[in-house]
C-alpha positions as CSV (number, residue, x, y, z in Angstrom):
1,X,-5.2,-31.5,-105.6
2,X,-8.9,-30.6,-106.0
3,X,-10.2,-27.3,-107.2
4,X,-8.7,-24.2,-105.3
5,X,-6.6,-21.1,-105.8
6,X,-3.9,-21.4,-108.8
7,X,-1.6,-19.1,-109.0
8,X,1.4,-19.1,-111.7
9,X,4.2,-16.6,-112.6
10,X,3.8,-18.2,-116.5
11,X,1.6,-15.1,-117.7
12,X,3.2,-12.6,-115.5
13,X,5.5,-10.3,-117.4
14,X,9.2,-11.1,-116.8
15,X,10.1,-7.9,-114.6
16,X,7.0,-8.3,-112.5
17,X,7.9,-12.1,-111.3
18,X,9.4,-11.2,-108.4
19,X,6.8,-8.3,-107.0
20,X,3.9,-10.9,-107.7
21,X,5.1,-13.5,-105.7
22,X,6.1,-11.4,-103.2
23,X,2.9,-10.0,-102.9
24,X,1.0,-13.7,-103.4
25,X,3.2,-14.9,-100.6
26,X,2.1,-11.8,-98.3
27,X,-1.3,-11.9,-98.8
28,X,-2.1,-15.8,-98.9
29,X,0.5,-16.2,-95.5
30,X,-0.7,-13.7,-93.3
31,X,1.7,-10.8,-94.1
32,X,4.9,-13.2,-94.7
33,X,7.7,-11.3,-95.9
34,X,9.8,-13.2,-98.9
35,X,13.2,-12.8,-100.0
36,X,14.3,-14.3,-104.0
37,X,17.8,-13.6,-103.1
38,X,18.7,-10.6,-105.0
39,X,16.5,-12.3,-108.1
40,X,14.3,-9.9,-109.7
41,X,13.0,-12.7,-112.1
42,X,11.0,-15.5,-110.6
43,X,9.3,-18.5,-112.1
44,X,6.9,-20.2,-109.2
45,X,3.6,-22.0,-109.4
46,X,1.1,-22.7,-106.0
47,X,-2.7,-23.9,-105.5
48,X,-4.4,-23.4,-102.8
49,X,-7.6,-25.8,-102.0
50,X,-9.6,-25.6,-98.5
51,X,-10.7,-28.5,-96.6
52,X,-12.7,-27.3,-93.7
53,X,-10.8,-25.3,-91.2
54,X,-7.4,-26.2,-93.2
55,X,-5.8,-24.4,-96.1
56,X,-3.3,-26.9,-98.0
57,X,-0.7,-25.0,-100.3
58,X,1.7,-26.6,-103.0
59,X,4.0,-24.6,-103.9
60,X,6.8,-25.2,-106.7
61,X,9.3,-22.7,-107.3
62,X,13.0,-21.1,-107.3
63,X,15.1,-20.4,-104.4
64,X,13.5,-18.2,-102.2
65,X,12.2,-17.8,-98.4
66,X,9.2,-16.4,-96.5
67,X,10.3,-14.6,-93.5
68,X,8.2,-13.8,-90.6
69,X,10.5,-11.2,-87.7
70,X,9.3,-8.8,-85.0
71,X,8.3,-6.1,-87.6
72,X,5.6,-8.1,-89.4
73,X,2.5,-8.1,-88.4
74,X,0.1,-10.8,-87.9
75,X,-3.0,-10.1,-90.3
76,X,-5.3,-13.1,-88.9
77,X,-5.2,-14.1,-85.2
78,X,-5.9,-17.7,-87.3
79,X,-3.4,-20.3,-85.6
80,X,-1.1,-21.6,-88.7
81,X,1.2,-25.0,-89.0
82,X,3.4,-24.8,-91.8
83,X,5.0,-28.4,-93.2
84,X,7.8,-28.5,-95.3
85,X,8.1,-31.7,-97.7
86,X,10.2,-30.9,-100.5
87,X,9.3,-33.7,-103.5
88,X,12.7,-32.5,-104.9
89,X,15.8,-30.3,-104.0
90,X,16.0,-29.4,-100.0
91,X,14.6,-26.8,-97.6
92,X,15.1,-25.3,-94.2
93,X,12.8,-24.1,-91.5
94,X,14.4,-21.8,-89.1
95,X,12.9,-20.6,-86.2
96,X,14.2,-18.8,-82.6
97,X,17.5,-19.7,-83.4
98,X,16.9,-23.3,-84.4
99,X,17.0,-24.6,-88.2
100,X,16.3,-27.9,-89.8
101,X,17.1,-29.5,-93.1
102,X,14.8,-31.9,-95.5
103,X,15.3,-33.3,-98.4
104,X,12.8,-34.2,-101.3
């Protein structure tokens, strides 16, 4: 990936894993809640490069989720596609009900 945002939890203190990737994951998503399930340390690593109009993210990291419900606002009126390819492990997308699996 070319030059962009990087953003790692490797020089964050230990107890403040968790908070900062909760917060990375709020701003850089639009206000996209995230839950570590019950973890309060986190190791996670993402860039962020811009091409054009479209912001392409890689993200490597433990278990966790970003969750978008009725009570989270919307911070850009920016349409969003988010694609999940896992190179490793599995993840699933749930939305209105529905939920998919993929596999890396």
């Amino acid at each position: 990936m070319a030059h962009g945002l990087i953003l790692s939890t490797d020089n964050v203190p230990p107890q403040e894993t968790a908070g900062a990737w909760r917060d990375w994951m709020s701003t850089l998503f639009f206000g996209l809640g995230s839950d570590l399930h019950g973890q309060t340390r986190f190791e996670g690593h993402l860039h962020s490069v811009r091409a054009g109009d479209v912001v392409l993210t890689q993200l490597e990291a433990n278990r966790h989720r970003v969750i978008r419900d009725s009570h989270t606002g919307r911070d850009s009126e920016a349409d969003y596609l988010k694609i999940v390819a896992p190179s490793q492990g599995s993840a699933a997308v749930e939305q209105h009900g529905r939920q998919v699996w993929v596999d890396g």
